[in-house]
N, CA, C and O atoms as a CHARMM CRD file, in Angstrom:
* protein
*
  312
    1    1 UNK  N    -25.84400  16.50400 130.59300 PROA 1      0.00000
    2    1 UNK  CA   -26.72900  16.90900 131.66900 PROA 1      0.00000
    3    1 UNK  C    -27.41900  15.66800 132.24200 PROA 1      0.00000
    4    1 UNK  O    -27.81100  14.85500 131.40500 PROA 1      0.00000
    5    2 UNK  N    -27.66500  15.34500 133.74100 PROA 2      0.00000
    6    2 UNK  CA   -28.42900  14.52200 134.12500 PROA 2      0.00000
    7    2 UNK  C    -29.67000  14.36600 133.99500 PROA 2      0.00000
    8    2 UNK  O    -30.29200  15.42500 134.08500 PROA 2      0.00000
    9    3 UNK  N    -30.16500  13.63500 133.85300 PROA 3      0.00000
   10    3 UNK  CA   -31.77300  13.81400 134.56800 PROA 3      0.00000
   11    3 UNK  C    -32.41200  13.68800 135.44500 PROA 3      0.00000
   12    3 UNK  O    -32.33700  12.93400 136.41500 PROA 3      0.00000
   13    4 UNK  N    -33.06900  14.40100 135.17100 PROA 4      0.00000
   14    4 UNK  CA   -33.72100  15.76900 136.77900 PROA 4      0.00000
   15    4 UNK  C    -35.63300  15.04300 136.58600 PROA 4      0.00000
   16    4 UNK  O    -36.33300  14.65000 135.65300 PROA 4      0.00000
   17    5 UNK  N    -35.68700  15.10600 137.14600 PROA 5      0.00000
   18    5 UNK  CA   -37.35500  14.58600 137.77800 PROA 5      0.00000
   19    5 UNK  C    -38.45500  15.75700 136.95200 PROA 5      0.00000
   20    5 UNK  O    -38.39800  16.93500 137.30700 PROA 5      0.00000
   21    6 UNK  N    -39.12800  15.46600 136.19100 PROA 6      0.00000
   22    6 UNK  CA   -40.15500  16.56300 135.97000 PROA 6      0.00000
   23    6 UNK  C    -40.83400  17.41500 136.77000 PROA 6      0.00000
   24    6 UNK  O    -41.57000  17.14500 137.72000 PROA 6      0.00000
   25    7 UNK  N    -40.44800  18.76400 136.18700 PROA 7      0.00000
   26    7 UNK  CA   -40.90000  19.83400 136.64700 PROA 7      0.00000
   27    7 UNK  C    -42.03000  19.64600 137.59400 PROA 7      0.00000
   28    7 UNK  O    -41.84400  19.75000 138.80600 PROA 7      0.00000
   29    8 UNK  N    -43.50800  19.29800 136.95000 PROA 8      0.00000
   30    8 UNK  CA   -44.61400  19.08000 137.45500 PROA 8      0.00000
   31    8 UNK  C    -44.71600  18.24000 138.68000 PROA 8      0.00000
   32    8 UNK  O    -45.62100  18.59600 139.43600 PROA 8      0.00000
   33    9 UNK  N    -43.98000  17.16300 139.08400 PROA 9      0.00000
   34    9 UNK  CA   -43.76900  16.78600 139.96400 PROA 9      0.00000
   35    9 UNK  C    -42.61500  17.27400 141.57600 PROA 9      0.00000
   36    9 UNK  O    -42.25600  16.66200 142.58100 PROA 9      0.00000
   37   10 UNK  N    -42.43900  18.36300 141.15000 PROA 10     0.00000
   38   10 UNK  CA   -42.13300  18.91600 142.37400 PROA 10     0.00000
   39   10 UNK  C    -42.44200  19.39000 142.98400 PROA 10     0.00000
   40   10 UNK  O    -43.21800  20.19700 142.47300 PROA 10     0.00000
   41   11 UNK  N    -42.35600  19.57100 144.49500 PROA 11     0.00000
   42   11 UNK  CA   -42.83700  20.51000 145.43100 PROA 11     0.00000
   43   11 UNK  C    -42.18900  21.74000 145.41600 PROA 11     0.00000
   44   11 UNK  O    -41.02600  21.71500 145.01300 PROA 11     0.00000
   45   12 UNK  N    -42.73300  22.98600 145.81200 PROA 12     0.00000
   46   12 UNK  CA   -42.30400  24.59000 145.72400 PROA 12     0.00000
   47   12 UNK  C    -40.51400  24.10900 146.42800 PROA 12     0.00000
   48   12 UNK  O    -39.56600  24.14800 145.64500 PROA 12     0.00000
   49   13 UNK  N    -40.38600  23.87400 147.26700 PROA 13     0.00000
   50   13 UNK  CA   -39.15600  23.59200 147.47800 PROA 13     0.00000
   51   13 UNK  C    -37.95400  23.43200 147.02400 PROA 13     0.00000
   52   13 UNK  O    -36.96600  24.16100 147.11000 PROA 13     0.00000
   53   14 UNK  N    -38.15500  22.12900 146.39200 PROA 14     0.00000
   54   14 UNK  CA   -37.47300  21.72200 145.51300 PROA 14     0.00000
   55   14 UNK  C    -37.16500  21.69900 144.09400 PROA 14     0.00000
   56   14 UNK  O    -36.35200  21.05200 143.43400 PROA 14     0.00000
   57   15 UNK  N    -38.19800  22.74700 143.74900 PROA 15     0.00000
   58   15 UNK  CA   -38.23400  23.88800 142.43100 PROA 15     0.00000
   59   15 UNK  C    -37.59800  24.21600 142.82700 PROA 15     0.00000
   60   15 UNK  O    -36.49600  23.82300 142.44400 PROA 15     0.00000
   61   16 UNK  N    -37.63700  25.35000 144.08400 PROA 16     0.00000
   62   16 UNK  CA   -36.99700  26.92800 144.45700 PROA 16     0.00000
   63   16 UNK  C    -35.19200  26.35600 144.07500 PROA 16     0.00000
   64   16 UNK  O    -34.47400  26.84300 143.20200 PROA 16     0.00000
   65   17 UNK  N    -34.83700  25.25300 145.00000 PROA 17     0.00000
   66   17 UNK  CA   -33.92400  25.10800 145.44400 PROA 17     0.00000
   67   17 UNK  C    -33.32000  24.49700 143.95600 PROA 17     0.00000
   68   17 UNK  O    -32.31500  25.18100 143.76500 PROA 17     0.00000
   69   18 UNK  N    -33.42600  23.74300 143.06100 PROA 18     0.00000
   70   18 UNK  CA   -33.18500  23.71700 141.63300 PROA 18     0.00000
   71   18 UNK  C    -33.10200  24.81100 140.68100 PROA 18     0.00000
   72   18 UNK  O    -32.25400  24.86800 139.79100 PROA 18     0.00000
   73   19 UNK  N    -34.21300  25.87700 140.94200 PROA 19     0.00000
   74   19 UNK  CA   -34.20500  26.85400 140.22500 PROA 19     0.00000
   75   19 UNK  C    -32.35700  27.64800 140.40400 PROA 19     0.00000
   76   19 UNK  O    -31.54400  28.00800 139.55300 PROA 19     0.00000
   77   20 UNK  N    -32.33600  27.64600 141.47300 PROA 20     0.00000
   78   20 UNK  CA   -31.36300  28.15200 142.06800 PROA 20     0.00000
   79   20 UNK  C    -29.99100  28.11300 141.68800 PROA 20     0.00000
   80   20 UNK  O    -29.24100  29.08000 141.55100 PROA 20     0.00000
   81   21 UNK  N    -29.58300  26.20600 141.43600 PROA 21     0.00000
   82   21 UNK  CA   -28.69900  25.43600 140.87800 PROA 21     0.00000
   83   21 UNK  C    -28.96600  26.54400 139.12700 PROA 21     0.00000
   84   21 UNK  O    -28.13800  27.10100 138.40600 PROA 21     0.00000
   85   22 UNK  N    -29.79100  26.48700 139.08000 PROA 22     0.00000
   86   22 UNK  CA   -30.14400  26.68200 137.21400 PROA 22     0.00000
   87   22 UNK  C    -29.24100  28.15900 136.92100 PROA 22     0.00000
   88   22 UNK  O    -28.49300  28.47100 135.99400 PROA 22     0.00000
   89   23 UNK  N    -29.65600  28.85100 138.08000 PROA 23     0.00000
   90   23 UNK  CA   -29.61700  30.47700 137.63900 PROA 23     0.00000
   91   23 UNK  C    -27.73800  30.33800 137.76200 PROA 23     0.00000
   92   23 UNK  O    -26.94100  30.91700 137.02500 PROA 23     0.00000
   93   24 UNK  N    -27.46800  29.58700 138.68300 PROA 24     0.00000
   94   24 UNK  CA   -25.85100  29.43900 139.10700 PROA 24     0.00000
   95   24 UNK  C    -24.91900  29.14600 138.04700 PROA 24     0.00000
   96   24 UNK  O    -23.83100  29.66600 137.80400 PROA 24     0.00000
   97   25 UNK  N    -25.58000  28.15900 137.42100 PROA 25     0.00000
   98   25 UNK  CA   -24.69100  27.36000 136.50700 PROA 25     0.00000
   99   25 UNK  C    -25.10600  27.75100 134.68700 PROA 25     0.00000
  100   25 UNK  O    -24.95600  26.96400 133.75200 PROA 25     0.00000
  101   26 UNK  N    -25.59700  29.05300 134.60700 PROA 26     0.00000
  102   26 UNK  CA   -26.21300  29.73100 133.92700 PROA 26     0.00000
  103   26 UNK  C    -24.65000  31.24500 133.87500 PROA 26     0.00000
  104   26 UNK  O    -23.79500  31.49700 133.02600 PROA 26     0.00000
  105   27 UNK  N    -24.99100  31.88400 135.26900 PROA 27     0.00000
  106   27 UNK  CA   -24.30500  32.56900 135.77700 PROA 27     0.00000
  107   27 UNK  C    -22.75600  32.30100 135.20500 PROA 27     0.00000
  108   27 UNK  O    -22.08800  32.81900 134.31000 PROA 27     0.00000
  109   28 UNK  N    -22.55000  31.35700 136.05700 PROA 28     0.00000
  110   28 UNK  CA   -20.61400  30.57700 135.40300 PROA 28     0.00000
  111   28 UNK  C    -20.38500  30.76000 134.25500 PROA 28     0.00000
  112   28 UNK  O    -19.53600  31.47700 133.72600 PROA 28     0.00000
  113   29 UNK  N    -21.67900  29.64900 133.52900 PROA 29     0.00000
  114   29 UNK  CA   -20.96900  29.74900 131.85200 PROA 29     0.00000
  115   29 UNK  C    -20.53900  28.91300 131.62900 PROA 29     0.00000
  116   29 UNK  O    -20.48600  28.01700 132.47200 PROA 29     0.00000
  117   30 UNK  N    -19.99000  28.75700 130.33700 PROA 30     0.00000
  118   30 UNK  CA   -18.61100  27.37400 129.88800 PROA 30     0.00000
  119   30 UNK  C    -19.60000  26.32500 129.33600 PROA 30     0.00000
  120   30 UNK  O    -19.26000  25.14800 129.21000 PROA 30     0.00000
  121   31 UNK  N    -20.69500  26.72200 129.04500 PROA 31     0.00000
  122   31 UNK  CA   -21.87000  25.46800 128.31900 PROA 31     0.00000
  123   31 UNK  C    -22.04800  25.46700 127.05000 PROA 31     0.00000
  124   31 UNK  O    -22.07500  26.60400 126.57800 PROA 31     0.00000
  125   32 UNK  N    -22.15200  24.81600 126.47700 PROA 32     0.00000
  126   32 UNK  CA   -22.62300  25.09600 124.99200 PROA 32     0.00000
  127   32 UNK  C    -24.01100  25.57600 124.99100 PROA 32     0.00000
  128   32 UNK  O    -24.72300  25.42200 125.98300 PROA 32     0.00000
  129   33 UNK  N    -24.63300  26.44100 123.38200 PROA 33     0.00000
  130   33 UNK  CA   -25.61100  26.96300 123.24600 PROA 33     0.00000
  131   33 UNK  C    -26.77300  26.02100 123.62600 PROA 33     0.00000
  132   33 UNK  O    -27.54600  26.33900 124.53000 PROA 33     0.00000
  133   34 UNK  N    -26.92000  24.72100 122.86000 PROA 34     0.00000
  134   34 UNK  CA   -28.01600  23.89600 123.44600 PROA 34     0.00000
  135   34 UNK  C    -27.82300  23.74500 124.29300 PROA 34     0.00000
  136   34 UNK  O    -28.77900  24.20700 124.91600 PROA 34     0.00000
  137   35 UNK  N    -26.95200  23.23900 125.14100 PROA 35     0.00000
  138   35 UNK  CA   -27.26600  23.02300 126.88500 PROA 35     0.00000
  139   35 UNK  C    -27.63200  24.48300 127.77600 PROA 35     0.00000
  140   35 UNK  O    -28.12200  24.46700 128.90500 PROA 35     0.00000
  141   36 UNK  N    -27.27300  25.75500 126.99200 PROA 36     0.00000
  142   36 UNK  CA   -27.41200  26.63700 127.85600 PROA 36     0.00000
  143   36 UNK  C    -29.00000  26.89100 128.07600 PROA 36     0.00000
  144   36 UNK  O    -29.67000  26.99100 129.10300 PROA 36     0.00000
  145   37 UNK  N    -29.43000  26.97500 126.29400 PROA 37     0.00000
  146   37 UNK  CA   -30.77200  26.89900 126.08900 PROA 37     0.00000
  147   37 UNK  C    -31.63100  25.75600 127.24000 PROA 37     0.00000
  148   37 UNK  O    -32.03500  26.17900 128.32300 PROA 37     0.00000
  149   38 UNK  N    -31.77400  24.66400 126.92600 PROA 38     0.00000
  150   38 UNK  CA   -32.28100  23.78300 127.55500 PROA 38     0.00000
  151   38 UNK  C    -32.00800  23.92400 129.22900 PROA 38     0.00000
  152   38 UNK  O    -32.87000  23.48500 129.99000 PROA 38     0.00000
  153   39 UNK  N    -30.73600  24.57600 129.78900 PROA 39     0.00000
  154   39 UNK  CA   -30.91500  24.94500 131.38300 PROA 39     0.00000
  155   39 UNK  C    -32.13400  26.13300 130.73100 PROA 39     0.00000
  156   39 UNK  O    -33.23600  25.68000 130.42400 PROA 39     0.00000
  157   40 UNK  N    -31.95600  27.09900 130.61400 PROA 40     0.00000
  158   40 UNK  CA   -32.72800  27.94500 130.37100 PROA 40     0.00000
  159   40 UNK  C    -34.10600  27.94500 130.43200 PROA 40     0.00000
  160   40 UNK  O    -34.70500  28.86100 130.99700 PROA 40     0.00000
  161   41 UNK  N    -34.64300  27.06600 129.93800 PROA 41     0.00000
  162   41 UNK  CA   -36.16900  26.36100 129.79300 PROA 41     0.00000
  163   41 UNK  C    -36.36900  25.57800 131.20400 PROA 41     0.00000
  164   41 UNK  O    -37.36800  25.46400 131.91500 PROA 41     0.00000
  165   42 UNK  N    -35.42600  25.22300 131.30400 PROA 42     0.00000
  166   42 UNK  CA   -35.76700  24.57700 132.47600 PROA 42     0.00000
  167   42 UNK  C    -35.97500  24.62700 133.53200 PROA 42     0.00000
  168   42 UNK  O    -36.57500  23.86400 134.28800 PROA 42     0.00000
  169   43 UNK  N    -35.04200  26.38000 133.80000 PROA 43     0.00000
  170   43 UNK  CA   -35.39600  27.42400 134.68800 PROA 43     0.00000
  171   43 UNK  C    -36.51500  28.28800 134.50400 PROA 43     0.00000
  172   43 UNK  O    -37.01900  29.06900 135.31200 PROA 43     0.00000
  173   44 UNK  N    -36.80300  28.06000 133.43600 PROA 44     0.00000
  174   44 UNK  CA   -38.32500  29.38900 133.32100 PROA 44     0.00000
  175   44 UNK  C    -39.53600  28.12400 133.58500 PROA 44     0.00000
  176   44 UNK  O    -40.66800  28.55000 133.81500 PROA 44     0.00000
  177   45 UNK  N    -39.37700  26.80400 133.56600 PROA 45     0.00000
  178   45 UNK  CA   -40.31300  25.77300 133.87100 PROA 45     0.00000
  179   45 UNK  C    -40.59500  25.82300 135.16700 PROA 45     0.00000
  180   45 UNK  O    -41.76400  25.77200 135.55000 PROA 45     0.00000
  181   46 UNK  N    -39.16700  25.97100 136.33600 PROA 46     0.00000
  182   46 UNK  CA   -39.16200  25.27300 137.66200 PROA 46     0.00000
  183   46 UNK  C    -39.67700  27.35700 138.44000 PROA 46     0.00000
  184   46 UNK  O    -39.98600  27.72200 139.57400 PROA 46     0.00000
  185   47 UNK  N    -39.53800  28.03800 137.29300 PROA 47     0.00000
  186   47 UNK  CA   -39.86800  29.63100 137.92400 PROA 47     0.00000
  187   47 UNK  C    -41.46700  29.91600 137.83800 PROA 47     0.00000
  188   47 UNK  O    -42.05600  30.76200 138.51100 PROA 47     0.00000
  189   48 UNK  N    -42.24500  28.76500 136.56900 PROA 48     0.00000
  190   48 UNK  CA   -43.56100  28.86300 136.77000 PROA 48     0.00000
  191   48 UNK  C    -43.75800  27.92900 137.61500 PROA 48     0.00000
  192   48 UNK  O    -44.94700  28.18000 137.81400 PROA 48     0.00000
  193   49 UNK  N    -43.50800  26.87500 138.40600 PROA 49     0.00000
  194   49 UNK  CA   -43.81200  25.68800 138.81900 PROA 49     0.00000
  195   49 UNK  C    -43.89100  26.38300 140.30900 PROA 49     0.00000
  196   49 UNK  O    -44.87100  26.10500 140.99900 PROA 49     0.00000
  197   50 UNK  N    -42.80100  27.35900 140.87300 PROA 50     0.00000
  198   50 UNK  CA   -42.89800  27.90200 142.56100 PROA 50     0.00000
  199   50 UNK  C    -43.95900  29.07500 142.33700 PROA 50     0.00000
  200   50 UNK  O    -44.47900  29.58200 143.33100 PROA 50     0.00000
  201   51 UNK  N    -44.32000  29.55700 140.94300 PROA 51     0.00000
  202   51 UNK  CA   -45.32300  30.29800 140.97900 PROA 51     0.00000
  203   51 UNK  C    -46.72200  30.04000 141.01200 PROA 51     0.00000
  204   51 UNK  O    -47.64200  30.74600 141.42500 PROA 51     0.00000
  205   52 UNK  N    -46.72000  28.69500 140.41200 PROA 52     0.00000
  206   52 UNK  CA   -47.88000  27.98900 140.61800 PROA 52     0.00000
  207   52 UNK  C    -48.35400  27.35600 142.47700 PROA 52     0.00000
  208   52 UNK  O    -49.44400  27.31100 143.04800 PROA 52     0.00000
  209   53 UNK  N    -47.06400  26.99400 142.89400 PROA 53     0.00000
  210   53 UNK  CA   -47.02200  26.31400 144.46300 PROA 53     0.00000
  211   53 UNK  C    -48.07500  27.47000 145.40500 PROA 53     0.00000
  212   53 UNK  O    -49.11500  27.37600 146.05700 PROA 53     0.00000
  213   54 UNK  N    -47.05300  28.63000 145.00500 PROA 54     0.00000
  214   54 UNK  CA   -47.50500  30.07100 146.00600 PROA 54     0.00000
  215   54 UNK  C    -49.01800  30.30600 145.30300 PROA 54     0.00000
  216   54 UNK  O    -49.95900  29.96400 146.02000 PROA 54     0.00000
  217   55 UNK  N    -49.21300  30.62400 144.53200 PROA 55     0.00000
  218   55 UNK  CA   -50.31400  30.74700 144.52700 PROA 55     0.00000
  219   55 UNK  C    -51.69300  30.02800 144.92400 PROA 55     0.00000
  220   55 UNK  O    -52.71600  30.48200 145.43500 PROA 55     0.00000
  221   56 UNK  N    -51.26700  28.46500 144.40800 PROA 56     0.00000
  222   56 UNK  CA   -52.10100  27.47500 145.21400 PROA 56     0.00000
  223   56 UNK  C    -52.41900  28.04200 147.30500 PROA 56     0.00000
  224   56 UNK  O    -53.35800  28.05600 148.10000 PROA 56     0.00000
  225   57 UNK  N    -51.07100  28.37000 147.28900 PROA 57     0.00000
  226   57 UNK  CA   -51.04200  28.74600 149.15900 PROA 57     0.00000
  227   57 UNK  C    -51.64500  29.94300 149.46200 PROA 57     0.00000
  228   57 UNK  O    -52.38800  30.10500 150.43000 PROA 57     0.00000
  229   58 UNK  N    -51.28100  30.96200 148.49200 PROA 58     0.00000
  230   58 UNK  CA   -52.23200  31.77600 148.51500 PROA 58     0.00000
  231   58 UNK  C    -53.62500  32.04300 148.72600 PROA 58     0.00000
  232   58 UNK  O    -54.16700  32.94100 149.37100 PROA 58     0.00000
  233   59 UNK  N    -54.32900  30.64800 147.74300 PROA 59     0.00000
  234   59 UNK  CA   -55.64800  30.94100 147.61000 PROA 59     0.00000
  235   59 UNK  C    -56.49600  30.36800 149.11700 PROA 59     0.00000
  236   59 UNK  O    -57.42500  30.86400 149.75400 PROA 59     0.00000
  237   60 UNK  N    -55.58000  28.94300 149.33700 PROA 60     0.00000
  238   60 UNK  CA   -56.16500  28.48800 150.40500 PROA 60     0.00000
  239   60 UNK  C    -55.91400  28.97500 152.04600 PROA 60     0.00000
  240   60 UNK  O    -56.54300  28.60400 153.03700 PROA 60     0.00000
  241   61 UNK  N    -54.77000  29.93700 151.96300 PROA 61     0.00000
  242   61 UNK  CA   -54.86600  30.66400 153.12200 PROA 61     0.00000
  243   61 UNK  C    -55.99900  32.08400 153.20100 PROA 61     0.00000
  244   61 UNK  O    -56.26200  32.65500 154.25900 PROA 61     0.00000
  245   62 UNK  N    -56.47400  32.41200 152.07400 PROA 62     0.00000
  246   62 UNK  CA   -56.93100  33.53900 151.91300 PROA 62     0.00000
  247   62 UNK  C    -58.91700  33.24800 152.06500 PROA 62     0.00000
  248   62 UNK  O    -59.80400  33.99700 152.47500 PROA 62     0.00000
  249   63 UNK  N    -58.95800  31.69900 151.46800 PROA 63     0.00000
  250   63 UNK  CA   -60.20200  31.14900 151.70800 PROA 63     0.00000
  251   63 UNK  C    -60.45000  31.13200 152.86400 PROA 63     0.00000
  252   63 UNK  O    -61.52100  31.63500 153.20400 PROA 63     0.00000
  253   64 UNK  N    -59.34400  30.40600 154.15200 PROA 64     0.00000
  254   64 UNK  CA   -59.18400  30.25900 155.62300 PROA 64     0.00000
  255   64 UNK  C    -59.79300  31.56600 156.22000 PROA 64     0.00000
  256   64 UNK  O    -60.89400  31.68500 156.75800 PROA 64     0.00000
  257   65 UNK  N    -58.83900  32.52100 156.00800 PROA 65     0.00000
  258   65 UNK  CA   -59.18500  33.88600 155.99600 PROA 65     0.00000
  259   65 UNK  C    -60.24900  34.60400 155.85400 PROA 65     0.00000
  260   65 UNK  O    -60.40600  35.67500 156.44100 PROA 65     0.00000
  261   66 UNK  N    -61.14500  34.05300 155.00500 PROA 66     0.00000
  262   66 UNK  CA   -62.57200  34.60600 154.43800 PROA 66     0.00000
  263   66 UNK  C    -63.76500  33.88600 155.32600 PROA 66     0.00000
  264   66 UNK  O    -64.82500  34.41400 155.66200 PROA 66     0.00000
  265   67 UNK  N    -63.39600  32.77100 155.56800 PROA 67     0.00000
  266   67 UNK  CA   -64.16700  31.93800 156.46400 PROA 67     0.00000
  267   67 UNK  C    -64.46400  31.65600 158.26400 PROA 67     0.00000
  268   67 UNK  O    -65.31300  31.11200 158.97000 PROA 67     0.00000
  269   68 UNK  N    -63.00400  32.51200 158.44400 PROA 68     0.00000
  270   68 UNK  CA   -62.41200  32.62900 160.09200 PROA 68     0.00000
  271   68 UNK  C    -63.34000  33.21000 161.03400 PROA 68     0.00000
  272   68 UNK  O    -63.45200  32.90100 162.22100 PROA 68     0.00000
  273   69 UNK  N    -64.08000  34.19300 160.31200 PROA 69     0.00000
  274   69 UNK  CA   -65.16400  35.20600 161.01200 PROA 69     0.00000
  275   69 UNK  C    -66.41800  33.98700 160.89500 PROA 69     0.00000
  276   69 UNK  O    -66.85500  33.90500 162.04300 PROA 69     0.00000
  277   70 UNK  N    -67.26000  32.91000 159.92100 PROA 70     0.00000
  278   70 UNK  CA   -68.20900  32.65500 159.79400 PROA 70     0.00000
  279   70 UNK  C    -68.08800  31.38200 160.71700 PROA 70     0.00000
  280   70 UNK  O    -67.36700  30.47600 160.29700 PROA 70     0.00000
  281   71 UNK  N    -68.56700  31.26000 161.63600 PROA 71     0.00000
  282   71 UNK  CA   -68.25900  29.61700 162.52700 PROA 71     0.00000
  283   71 UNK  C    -69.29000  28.76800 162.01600 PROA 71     0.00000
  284   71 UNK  O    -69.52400  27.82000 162.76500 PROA 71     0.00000
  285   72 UNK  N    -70.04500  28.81700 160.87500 PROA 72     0.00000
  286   72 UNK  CA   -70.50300  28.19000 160.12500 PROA 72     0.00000
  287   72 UNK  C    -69.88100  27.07900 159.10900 PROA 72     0.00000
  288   72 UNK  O    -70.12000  25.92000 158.76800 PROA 72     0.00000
  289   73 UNK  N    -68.62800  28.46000 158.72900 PROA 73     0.00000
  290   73 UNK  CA   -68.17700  27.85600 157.49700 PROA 73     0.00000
  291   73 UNK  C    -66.67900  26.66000 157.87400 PROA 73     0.00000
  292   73 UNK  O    -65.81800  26.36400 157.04500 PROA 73     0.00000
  293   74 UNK  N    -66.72800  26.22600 159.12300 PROA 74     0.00000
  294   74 UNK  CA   -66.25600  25.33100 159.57000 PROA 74     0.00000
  295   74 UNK  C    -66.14100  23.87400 158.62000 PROA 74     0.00000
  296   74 UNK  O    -66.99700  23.01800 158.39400 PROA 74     0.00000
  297   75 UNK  N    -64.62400  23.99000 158.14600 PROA 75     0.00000
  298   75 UNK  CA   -64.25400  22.75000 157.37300 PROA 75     0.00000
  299   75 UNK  C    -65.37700  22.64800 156.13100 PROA 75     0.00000
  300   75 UNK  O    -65.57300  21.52900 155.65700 PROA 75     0.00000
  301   76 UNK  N    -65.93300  23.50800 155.72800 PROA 76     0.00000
  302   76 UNK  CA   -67.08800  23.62700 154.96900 PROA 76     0.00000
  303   76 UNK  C    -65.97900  23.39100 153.42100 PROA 76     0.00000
  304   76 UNK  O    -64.96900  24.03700 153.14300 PROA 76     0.00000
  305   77 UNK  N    -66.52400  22.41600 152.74900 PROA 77     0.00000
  306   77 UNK  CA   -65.68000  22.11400 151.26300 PROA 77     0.00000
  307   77 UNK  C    -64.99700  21.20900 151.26500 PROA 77     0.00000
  308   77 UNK  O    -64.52600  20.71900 150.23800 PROA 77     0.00000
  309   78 UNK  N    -64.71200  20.62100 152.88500 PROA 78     0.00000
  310   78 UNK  CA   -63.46600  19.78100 153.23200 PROA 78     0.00000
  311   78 UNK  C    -63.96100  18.33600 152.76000 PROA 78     0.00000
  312   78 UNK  O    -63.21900  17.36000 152.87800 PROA 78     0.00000
């Protein structure tokens, strides 16, 4: 197996789009048990990592959202 850039350092993107590779070559088969394992982990790493992204986007569109009505709260935190 190559090496792949740590999890933590990716953007939702390029999780998603790795995760993707993971589930594929998971799918096929033809790996041995440790390598299957270790894709395995590595897909449930890069599946918390786009869950972590969205939620980050979540919170700060939803703050935007909470603040849109107050023309007070203009860039307020920024």
């Amino acid at each position: 197996m190559t090496e792949r850039p740590a999890v933590d350092s990716l953007g939702y993107e390029d999780a998603r789009d790795e995760l993707v590779e993971v589930v594929r070559a998971l799918e096929v088969g033809g790996l041995g048990l440790d390598d299957s394992v270790a894709l395995w982990e590595r897909g449930e790493a890069l599946a918390r990592r786009c869950d972590e992204q969205l939620a980050g986007a979540r919170e700060r569109i939803e703050e935007k959202l909470a603040h849109a009505d107050d023309p007070d709260a203009d860039d307020a935190g920024d």
